[in-house]
DSSP file (Angstrom, degrees, kcal/mol; ACC not computed):
  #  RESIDUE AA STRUCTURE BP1 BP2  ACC     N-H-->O    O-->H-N    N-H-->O    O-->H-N    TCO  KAPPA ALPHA  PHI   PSI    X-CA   Y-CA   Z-CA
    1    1 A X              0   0    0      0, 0.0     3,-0.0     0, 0.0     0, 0.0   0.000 360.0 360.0 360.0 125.4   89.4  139.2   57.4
    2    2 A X     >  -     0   0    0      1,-0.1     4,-1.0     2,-0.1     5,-0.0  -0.106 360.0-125.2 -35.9 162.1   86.8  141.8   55.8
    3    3 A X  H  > S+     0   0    0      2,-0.2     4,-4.8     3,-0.1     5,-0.2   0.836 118.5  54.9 -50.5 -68.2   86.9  142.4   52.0
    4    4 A X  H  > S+     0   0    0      1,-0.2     4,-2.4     2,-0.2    -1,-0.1   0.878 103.9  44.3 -20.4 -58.4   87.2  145.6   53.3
    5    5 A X  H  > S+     0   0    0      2,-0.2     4,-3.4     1,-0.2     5,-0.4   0.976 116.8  46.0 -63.1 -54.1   90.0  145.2   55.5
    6    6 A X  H  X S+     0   0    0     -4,-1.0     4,-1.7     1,-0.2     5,-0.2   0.924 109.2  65.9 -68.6 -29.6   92.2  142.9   52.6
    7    7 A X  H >X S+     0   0    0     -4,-4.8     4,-1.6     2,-0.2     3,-0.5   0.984 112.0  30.4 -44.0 -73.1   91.0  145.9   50.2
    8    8 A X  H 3X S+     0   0    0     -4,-2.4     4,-2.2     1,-0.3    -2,-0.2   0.778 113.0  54.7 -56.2 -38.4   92.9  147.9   52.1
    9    9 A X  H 3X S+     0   0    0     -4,-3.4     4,-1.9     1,-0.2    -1,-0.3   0.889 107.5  55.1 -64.1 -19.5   95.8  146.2   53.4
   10   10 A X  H << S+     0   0    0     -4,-1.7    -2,-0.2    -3,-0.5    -1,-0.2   0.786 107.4  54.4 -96.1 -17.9   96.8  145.0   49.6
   11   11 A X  H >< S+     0   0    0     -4,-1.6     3,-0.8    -5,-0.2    -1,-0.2   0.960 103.9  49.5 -81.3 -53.9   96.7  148.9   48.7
   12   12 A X  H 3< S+     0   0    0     -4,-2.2    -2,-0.2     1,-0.3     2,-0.2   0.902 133.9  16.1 -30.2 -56.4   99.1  149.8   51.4
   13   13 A X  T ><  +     0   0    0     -4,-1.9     3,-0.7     1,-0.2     4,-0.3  -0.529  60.0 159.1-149.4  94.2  101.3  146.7   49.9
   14   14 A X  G X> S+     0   0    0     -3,-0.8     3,-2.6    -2,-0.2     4,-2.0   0.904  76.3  59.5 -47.8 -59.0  100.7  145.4   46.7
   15   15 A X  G 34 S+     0   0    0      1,-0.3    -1,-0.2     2,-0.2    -2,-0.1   0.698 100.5  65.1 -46.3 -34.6  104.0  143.7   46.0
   16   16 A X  G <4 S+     0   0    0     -3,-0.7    -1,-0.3     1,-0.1    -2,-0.2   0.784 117.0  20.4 -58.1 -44.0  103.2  141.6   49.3
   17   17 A X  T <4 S+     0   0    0     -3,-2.6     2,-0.3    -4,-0.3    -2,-0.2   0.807 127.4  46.9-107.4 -62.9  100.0  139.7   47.8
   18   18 A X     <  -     0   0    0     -4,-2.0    -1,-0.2     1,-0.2     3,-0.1  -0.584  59.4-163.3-100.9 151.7  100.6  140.1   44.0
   19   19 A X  S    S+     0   0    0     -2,-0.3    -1,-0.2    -3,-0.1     2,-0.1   0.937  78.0  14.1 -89.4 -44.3  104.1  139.3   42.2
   20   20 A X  S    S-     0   0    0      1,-0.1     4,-0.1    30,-0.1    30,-0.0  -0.431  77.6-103.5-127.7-142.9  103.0  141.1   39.3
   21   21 A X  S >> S+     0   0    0      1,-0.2     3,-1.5     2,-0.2     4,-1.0   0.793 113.4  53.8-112.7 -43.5  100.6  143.4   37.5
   22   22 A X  H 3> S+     0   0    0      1,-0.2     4,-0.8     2,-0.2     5,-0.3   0.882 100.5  54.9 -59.0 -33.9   99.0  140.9   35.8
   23   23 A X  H 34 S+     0   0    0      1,-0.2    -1,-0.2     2,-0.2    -2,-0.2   0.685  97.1  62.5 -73.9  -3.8   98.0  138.8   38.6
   24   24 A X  H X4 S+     0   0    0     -3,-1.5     3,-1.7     1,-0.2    -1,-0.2   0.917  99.7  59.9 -79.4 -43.3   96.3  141.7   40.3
   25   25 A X  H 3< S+     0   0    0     -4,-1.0    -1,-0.2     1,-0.3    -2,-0.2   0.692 110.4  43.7 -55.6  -7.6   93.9  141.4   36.7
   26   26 A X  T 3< S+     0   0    0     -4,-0.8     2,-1.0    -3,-0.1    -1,-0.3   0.392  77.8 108.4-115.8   2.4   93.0  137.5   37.9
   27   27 A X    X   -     0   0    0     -3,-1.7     3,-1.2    -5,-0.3     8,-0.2  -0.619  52.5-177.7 -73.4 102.0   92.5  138.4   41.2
   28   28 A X  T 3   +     0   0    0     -2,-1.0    -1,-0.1     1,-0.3     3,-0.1   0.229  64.4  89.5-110.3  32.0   88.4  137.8   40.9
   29   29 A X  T 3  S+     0   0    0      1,-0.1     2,-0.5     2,-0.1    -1,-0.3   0.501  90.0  41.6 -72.3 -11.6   87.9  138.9   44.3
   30   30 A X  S <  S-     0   0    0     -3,-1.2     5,-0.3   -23,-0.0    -1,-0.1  -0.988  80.0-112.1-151.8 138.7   87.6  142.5   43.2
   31   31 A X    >>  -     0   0    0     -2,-0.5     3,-1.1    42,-0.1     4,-0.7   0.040  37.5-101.8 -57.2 153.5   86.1  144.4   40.7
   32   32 A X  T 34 S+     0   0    0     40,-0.4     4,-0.2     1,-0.2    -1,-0.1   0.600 128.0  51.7 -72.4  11.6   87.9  146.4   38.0
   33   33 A X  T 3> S+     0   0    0     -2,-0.4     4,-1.3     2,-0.1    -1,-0.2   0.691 110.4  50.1 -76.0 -62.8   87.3  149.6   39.9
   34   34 A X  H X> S+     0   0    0     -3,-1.1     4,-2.8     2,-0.2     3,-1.6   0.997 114.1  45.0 -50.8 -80.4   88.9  147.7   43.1
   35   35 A X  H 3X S+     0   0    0     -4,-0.7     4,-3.8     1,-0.3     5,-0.2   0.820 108.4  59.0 -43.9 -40.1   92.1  146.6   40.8
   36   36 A X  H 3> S+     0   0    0     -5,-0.4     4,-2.5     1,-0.3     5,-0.4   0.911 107.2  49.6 -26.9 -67.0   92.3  150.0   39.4
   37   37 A X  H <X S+     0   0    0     -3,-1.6     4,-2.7    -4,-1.3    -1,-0.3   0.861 107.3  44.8 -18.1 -72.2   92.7  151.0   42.6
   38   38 A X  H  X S+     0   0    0     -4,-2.8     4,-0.6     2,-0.2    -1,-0.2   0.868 114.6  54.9 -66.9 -26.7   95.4  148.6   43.9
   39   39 A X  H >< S+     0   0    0     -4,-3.8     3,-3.9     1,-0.2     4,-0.3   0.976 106.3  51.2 -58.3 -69.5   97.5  149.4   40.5
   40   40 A X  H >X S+     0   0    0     -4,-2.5     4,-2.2     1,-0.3     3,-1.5   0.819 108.1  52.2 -48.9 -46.6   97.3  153.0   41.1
   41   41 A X  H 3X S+     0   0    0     -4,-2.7     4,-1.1    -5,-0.4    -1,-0.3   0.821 110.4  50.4 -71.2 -14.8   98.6  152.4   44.4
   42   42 A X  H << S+     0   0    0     -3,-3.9    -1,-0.3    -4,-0.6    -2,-0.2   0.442 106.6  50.2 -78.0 -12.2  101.3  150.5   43.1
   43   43 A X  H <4 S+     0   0    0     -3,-1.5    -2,-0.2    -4,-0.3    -3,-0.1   0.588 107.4  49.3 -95.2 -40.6  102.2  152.4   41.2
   44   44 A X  H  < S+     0   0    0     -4,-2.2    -2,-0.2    -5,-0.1    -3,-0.2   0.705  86.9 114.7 -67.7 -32.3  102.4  155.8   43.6
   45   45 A X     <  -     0   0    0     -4,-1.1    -3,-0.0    -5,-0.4   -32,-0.0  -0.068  48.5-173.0 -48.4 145.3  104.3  153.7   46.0
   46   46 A X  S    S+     0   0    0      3,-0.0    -1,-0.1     1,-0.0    -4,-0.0   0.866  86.6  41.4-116.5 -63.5  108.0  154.8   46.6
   47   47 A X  S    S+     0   0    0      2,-0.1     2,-0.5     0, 0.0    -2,-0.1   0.416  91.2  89.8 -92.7  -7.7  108.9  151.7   48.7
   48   48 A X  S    S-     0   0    0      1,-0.1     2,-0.3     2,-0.0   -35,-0.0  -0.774  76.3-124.1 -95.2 152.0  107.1  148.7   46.9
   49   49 A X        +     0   0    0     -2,-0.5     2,-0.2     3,-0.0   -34,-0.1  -0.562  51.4 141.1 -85.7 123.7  109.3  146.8   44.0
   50   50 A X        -     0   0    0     -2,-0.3   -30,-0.1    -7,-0.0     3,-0.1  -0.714  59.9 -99.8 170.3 149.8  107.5  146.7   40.8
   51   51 A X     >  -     0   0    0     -2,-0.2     4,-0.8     1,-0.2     0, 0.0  -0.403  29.7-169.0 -63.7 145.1  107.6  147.0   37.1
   52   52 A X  H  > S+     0   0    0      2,-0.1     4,-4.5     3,-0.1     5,-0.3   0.859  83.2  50.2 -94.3 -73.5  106.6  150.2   36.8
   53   53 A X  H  > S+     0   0    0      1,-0.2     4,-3.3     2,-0.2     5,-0.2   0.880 112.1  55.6 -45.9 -56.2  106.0  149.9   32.5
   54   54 A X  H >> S+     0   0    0      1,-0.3     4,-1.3     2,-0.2     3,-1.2   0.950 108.5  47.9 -53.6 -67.5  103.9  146.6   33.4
   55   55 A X  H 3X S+     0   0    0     -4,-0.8     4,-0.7     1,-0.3    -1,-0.3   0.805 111.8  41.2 -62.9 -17.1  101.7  148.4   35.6
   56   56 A X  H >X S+     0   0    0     -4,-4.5     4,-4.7     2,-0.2     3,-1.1   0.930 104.3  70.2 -66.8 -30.2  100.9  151.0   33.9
   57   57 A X  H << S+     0   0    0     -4,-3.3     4,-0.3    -3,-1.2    -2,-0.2   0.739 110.1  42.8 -61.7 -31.7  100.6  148.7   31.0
   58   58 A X  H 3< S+     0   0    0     -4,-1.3    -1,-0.3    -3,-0.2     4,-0.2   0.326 100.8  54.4 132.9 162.9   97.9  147.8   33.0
   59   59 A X  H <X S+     0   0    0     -3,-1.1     4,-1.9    -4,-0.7    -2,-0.2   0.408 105.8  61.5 -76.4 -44.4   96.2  150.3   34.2
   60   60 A X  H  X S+     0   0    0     -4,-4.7     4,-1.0     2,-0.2    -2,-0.2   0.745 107.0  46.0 -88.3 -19.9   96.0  151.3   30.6
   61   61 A X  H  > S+     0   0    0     -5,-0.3     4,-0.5    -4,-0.3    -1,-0.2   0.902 114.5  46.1 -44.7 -78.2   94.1  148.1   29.8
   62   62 A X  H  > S+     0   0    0     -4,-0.2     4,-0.7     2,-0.2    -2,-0.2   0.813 109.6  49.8 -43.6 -55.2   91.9  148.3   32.6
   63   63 A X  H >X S+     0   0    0     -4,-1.9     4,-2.4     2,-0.2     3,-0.6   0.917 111.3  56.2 -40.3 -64.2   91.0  152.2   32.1
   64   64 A X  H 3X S+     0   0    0     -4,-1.0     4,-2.1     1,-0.2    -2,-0.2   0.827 104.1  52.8 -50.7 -33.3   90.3  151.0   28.0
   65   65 A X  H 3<>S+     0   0    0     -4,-0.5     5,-1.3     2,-0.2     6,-0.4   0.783 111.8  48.2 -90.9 -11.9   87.6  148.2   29.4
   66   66 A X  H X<5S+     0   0    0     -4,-0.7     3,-0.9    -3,-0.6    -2,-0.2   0.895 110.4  47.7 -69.7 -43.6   85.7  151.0   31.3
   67   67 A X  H 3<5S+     0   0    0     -4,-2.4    -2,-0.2     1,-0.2    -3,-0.2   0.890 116.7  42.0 -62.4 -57.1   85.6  153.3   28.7
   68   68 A X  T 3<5S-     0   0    0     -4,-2.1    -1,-0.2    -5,-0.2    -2,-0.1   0.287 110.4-125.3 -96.6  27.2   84.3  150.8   26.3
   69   69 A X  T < 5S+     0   0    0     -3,-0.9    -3,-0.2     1,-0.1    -1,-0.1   0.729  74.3 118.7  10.1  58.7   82.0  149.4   28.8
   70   70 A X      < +     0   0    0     -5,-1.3     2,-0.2     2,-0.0    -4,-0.2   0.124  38.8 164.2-105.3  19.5   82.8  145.8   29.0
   71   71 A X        -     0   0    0     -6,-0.4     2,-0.4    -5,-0.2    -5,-0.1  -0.385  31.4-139.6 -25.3  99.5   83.8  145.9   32.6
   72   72 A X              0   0    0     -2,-0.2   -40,-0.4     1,-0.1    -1,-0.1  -0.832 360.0 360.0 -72.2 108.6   83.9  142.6   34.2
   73   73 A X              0   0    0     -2,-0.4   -42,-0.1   -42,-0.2    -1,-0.1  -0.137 360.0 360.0 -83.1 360.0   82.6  142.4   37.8
């Protein structure tokens, strides 16, 4: 499977790959751009199970290391 491809399936269903919000941050297959990504989509999802508070919690983490440009790649 592409990068590509697992990029995408794991936004479709996060809950599937990662149990929580943190583990999406040790996933060092993808960039903090990528995870952004997959939170956000975890976050809009209506049908995946997930702490809501956690992910945003973060998201808001994540967002904070772009802004202060330490962004880990």
């Amino acid at each position: 499977m592409t990068k590509k491809k697992l990029f995408e399936d794991i936004k479709r269903h996060p809950a599937r790959i990662y149990r929580t919000p943190n583990d999406v941050l040790r996933d060092r297959r993808f960039a903090d751009t990528e995870r952004l990504e997959i939170l956000r989509a975890w976050r809009d999802a209506k049908d995946e199970p997930g702490d809501q508070a956690g992910i945003a919690a973060v998201i808001a983490e994540l967002e904070s290391r772009s802004c202060s440009g330490h962004a880990a790649e």
